[in-house]
N, C-alpha and C positions, 0 to 999 in steps of 0.2 A: 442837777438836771434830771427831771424825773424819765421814764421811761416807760412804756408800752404798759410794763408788769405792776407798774409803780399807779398808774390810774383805776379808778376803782368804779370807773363806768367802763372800761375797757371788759368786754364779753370774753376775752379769746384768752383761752387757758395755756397755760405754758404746756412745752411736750411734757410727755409721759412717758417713764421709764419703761421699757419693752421685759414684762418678764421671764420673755424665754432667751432672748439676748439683751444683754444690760448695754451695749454696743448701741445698739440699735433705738428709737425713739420715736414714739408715735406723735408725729408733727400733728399740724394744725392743715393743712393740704391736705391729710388724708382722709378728713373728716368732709361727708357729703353732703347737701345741702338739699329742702327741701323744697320744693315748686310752690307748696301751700305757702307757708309764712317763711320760709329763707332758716329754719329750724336748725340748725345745728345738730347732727344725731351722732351721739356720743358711741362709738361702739365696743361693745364689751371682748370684742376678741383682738391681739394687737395684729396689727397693719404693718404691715414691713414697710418701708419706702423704697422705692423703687432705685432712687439715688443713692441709697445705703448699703443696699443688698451687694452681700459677698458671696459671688457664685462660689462652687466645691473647687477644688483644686483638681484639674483634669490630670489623667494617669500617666496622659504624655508632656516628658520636658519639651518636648517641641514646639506646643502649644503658644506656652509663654516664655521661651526662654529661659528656662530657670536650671540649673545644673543638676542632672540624677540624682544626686542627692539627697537634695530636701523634696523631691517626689518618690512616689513607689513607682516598681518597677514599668514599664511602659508594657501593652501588650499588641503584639502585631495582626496587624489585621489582614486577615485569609486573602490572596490575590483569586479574582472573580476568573472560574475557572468554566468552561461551556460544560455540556454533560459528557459529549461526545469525546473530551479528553479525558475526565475520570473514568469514564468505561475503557479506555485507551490507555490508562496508565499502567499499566503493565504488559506491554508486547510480546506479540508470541513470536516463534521461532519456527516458520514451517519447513518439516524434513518432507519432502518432496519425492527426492530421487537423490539417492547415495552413489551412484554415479557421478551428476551432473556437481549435487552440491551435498559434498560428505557431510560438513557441519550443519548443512541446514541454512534456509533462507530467512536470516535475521531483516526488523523491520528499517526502512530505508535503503535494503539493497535494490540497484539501478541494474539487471540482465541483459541485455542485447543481444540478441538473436542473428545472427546477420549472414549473410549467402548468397548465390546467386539467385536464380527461379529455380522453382522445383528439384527444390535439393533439402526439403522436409521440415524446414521452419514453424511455417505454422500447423502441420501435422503434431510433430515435438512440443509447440507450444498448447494445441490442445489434449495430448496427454498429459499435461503436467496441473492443465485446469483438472480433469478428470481426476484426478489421484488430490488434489485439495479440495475436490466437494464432500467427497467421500468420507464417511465415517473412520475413526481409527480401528474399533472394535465395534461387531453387529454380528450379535446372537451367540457367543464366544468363537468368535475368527477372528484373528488378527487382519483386516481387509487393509490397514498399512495408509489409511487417506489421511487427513488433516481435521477434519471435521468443520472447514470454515468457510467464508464467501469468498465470491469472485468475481470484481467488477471488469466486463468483458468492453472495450470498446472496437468498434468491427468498420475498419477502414477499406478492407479489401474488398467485402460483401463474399468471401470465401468460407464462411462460417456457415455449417449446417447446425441445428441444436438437434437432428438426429445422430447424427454422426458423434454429436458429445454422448448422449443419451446410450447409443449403443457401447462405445466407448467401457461406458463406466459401469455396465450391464457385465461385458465380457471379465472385467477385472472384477468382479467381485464374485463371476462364474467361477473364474480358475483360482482364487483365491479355496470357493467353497471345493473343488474337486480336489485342491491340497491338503485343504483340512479333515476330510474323510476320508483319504487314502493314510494320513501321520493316524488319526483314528483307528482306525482300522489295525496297521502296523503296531501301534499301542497296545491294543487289547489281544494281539497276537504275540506279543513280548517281544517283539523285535524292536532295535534301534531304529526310534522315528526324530524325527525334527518337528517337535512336539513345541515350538515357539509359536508357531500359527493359530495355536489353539488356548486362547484364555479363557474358557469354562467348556467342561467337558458336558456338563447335565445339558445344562442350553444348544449345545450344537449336537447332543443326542436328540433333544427335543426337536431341533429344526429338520434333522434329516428323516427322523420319522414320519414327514411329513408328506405329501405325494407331490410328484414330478410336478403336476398341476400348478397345486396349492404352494411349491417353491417359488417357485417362478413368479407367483402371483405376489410372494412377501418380497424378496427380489424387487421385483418392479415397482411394488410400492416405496420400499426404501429410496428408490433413485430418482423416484420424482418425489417425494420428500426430498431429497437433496435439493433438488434443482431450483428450490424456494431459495435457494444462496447464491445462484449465481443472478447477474445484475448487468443486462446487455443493453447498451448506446450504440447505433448504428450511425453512422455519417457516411452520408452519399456525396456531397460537394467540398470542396476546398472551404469554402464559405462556412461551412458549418463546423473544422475542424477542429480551429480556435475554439470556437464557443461549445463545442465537445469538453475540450480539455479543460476547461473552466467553469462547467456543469459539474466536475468531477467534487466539485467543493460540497456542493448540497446533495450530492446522494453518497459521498462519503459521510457527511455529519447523519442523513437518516439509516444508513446503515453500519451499523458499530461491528457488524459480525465481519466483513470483508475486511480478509487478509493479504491478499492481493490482487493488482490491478494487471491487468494486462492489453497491451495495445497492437492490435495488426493488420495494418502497419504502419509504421511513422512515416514509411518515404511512399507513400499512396498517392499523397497530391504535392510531390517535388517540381515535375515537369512543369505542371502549373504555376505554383507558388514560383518557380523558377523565371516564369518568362512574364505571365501578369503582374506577378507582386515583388519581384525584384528587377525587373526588366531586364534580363537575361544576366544579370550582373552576381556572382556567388558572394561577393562582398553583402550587399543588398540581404540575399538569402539566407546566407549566415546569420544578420541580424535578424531577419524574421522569426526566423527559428529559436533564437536565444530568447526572443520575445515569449511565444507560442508554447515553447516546452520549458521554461520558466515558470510557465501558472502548473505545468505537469508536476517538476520536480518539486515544485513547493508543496503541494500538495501531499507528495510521497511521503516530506518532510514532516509535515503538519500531522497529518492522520497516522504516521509510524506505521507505513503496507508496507509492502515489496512490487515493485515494478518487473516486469517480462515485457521486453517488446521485442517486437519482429522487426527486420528492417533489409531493406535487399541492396544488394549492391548494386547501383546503378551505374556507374562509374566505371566498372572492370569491364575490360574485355577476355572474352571465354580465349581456353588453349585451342578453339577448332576454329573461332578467326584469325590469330596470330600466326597458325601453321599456312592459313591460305596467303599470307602476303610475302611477297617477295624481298629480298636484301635490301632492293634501294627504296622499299616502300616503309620497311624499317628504318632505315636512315633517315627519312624521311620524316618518320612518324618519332623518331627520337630527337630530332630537331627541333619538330614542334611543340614536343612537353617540356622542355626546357624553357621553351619563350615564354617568358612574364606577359602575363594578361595586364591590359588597362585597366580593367575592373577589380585585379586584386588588392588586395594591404601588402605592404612591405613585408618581403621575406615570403609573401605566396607563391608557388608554383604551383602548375596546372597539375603536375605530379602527385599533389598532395590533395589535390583535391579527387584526384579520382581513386582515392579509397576510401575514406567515412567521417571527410569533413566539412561533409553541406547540411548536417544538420546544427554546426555552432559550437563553438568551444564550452559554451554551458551545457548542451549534453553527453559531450567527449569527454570532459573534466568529471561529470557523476557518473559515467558507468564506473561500476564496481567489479565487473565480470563478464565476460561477452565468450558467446559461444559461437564459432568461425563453421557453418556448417556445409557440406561439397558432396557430393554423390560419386560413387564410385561401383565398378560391376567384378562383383567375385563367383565362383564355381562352385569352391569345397574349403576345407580348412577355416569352418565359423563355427565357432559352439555360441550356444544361445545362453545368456545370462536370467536367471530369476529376478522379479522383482524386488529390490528389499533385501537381496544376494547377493554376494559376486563370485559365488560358485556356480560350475555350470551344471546347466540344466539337460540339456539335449543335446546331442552331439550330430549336426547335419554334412560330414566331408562324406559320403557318399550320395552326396546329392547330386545329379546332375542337370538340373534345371537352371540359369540361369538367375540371377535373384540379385536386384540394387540393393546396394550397403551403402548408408550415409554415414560419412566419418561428422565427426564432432571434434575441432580443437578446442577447449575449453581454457583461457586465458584469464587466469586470477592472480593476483599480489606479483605481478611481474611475473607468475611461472606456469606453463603451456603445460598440457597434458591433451593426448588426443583416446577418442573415444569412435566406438561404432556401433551405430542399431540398425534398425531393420522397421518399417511399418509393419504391423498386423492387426490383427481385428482388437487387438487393446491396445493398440497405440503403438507407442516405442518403444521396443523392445532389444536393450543393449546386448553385445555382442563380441563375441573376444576372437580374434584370428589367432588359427594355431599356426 
């Protein structure tokens, strides 16, 4: 029986060995044909066949199955990272106030600020921005700041940016009055506390400078700073939410903010309490687990530290309890005991009137909560240094009257109580003799 090969009018040439793979064979399919006369064009370079072709052997066994082995080693490939976490991959640790927080404010701690009214919360909490706008070192002073940003969200509308301004004016005034008095002492041989000064030429250079012309470098510095702080205003409940969830995109455009700070959470409670839960804490609770869920994730996410403010709305002060009578107590103890229709099982009204309407998701992340009360002393305060805890000024012969805010500061299960005093740089701790 003849065959294709076997006929000698037959045109079509058998394949042709492929000289760069003997494997392989330049068929008769591969050859292309001409529109003129149907020409066969032979071509000189070989032609892989498409059906023949042995791709490489990929680096991963994954690929096709095939045991480590007989492939090389596999290599992994980089997980897609945003920018805004590699500039975040390494967290800072801001030293704030050795007071409040000795070790320092590592990133994802949750602070809670909490008190009655005007018992120095958000005062306290704006000295604490002040001291992280601030440079650590300018001009050889140790000025003691952070050097980083501060996303401020202003719930209360009790926020002046003069009052920060000044603020951070005064601390870095009496910063420089330290450092040329340890100066001064220095070059007179006597024992100074020569830690506030890290270049002696530079902070000769600065003080030779006039009263003026200080002042003027001074104030330049601290509105250069203030190019770091980062303020969101919310005026309505409506917009608080969507505060807290704005947080996402000016965290990612700004890499420098170290922490966030909110004042206050329970600004629009009353509200949220009676329109968005319908007077029900059950309700509210969840709102709020909602609401400060996009906060904490956040905290989480971008690796800040959280401060927020938050008031006790719930307490009643010791000047209404002393006006009520025995049986109004009785009374009044009868009814916190009664289980609400609107609670969960195991709620009492008890528990609810200390600091659990904002949700067990942000009970559960504070890390540290500082308890703060006002109180009226005479004499027996010495005044603590910044950055010290030796004392500075000794005021028991003072006879003026003068508010002292205690501070109980509550971390790792253990309580330590504190007291400052407002002045024109903030908060200024405080020791009873």
């Amino acid at each position: 029986m003849s065959t294709a090969a076997d006929d000698p009018h037959n045109t079509t040439n058998p394949a042709e060995p492929n000289p760069t793979n003997p494997e392989l064979t330049v068929d008769s399919c591969s050859r292309e044909s001409t529109s003129a006369g149907d020409k066969i064009l032979k071509s000189s370079t070989p032609v892989r066949h498409p059906c023949k072709y042995t791709p490489p052997v990929p680096t991963s066994p994954l690929v096709l199955g095939t045991s480590p082995g007989h492939t090389r080693q596999a290599t992994r490939t980089p997980r897609a990272v945003s920018l805004v976490e590699y500039l975040r991959e390494e967290p800072r640790t801001l030293h704030i106030d050795p007071h409040l927080f000795p070790t320092g404010l590592t990133p994802g701690d949750v602070v809670e600020v909490w008190g009655n009214a005007n018992c120095g919360k958000s005062m306290l909490a704006v000295s604490l921005i002040a001291t992280v706008l601030l440079p650590l070192v300018w001009c050889g002073v140790q000025i003691g700041g952070c050097d980083a940003g501060v996303l401020f969200i202003d719930c209360d509308q009790h926020f002046s940016v003069f009052q920060l301004v000044n603020l951070m004016y005064c601390k870095v005034k009496t910063r420089l009055k330290l450092a040329r008095s340890a100066l001064k002492e220095h070059r007179q041989g006597k024992a100074a506390n020569t830690t506030i000064i890290t270049n002696i030429q530079e902070l000769t250079e600065l003080l030779r400078c006039s009263t003026a012309a200080l002042k003027d470098k001074v104030q330049d510095m601290v509105q250069g700073r203030l190019k770091g702080f980062h303020y969101i205003r919310c005026l309505e409940s409506v917009q608080y939410p969507i505060a807290l969830a704005s947080m996402d995109e000016h965290l990612a455009r700004n890499s420098d903010v170290c922490l966030l700070v909110v004042d206050s959470l329970s600004a629009f409670t009353w509200y949220d309490w009676i329109y968005r839960a319908g007077g029900k804490f059950v309700e509210l609770k969840k709102y709020y687990d909602k609401v400060l869920g996009a906060l904490l994730a956040n905290v989480k996410k971008y690796k800040v530290a959280l401060i927020a403010v938050k008031q006790a709305l719930f307490l009643k002060t010791s000047e209404d309890t002393t006006r009520k009578t025995v049986n109004d107590g009785d009374e009044r103890d009868e009814s916190v005991m009664l289980e609400d229709d609107d609670m969960e099982e195991g709620d009492m009204m008890e528990n609810m009137m200390e600091s659990e309407y904002l949700g067990y998701a942000w009970v559960s992340a504070v890390t540290c909560r500082v308890i703060t009360t006002k109180v009226r002393v005479t004499k027996g305060l010495l005044s603590v240094a910044p950055g010290n805890k030796n004392a500075r000024n000794v005021d028991s012969n003072c006879d003026v009257k003068e508010e002292l805010f205690s501070a109980e500061v509550i971390r790792n299960g253990e309580s330590e109580k504190l007291h400052f005093v407002i002045t024109e740089e903030g908060a200024v701790w405080r020791q009873t003799a």
